[in-house]
C-alpha positions in Angstrom: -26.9 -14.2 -15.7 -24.6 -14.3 -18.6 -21.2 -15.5 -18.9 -19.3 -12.1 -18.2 -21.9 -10.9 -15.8 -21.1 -14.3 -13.9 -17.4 -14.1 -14.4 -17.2 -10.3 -12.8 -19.6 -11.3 -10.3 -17.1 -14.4 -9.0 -14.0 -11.8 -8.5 -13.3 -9.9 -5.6 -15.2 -6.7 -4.3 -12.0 -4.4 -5.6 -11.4 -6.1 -9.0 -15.1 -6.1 -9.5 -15.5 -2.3 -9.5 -12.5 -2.0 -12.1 -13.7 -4.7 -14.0 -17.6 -2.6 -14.4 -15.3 0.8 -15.0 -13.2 -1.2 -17.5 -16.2 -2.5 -19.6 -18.0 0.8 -19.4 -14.8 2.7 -20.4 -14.5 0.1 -23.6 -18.1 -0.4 -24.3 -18.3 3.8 -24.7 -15.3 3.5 -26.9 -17.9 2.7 -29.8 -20.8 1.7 -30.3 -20.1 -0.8 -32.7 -18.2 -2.5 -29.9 -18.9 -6.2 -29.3 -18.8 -8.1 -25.8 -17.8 -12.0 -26.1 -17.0 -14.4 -23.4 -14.3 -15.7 -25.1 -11.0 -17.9 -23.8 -12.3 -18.3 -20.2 -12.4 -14.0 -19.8 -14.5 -11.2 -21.1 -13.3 -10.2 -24.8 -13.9 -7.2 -26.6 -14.2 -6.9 -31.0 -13.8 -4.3 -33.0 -14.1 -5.5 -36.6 -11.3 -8.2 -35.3 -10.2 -8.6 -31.6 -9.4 -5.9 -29.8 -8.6 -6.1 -25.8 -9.7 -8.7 -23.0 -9.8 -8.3 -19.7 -8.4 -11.1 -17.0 -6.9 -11.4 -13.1 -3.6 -13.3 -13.4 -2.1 -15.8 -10.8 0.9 -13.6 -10.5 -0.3 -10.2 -10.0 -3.6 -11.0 -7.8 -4.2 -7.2 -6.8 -4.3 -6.0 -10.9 -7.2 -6.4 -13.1 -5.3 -6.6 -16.5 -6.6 -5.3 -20.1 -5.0 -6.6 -23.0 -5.1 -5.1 -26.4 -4.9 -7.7 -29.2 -2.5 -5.0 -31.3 -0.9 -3.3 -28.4 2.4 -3.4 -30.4 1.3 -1.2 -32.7 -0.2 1.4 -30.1 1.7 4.6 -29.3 1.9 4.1 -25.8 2.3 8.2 -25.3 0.9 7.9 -22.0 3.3 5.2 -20.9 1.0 2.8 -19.4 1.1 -0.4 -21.7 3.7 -2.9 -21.1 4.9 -5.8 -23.3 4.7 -9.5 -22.4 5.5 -12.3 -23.6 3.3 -12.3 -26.7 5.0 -10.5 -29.9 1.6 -8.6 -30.4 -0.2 -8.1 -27.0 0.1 -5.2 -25.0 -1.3 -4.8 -21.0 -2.5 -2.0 -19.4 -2.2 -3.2 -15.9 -5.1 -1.5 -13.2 -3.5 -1.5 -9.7 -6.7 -2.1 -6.9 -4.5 -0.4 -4.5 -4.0 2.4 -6.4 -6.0 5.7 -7.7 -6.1 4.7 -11.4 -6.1 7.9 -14.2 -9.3 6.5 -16.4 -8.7 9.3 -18.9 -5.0 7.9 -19.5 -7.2 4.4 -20.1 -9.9 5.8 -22.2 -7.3 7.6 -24.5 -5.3 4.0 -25.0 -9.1 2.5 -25.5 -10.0 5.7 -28.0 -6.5 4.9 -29.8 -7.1 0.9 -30.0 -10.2 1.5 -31.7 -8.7 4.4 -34.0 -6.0 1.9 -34.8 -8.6 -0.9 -36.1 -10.3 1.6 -38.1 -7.0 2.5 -40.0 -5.9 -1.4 -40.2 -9.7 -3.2 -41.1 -10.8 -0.5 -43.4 
């Protein structure tokens, strides 16, 4: 078993099935796509970093995806929220909660749009 196929595999039941939805979602994004374990959680490139996905301490019942350049995202949907980080933005997936994946693929679809314009 690999690294992020062992790291999924030790969360719970309910942030596992985001966490398979997540990757599948960012995985179909493109095909050029590539999957890294990579600062203790699963990371995601794009010609140069573009989300992660983690469980923080604080907010136990979220599975969190982080995109690298979130600042510069257009956060039309409303779903990304700033934290600490001057760059980072975190879509935040609730495992109490119905979650609207085509609101999630659209950020995902913009992130990779966004590397495109900004790696040329």
């Amino acid at each position: 078993m690999d690294q992020i196929e062992n790291y999924i595999q030790n969360q719970s039941e309910n942030h596992r099935i985001i966490y398979y939805k997540l990757r599948e979602l960012i995985l179909k994004a493109s095909p050029k796509i590539v999957e890294k374990f990579s600062y203790q959680c699963p990371f995601y490139y794009y010609r140069k970093p573009l989300c992660y996905m983690y469980t923080s301490k604080k907010k136990k019942e979220k599975v969190l995806l982080g995109f690298c350049q979130g600042v510069q995202l257009s956060n039309e949907q409303g779903i990304l929220t700033a934290i600490d980080r001057k760059q980072i933005r975190i879509l935040e997936v609730n495992t109490n909660k119905k979650t609207d994946w085509l609101l999630v693929r659209e950020v995902l679809n913009e992130a990779v749009l966004l590397q495109e314009i900004l790696y040329n």
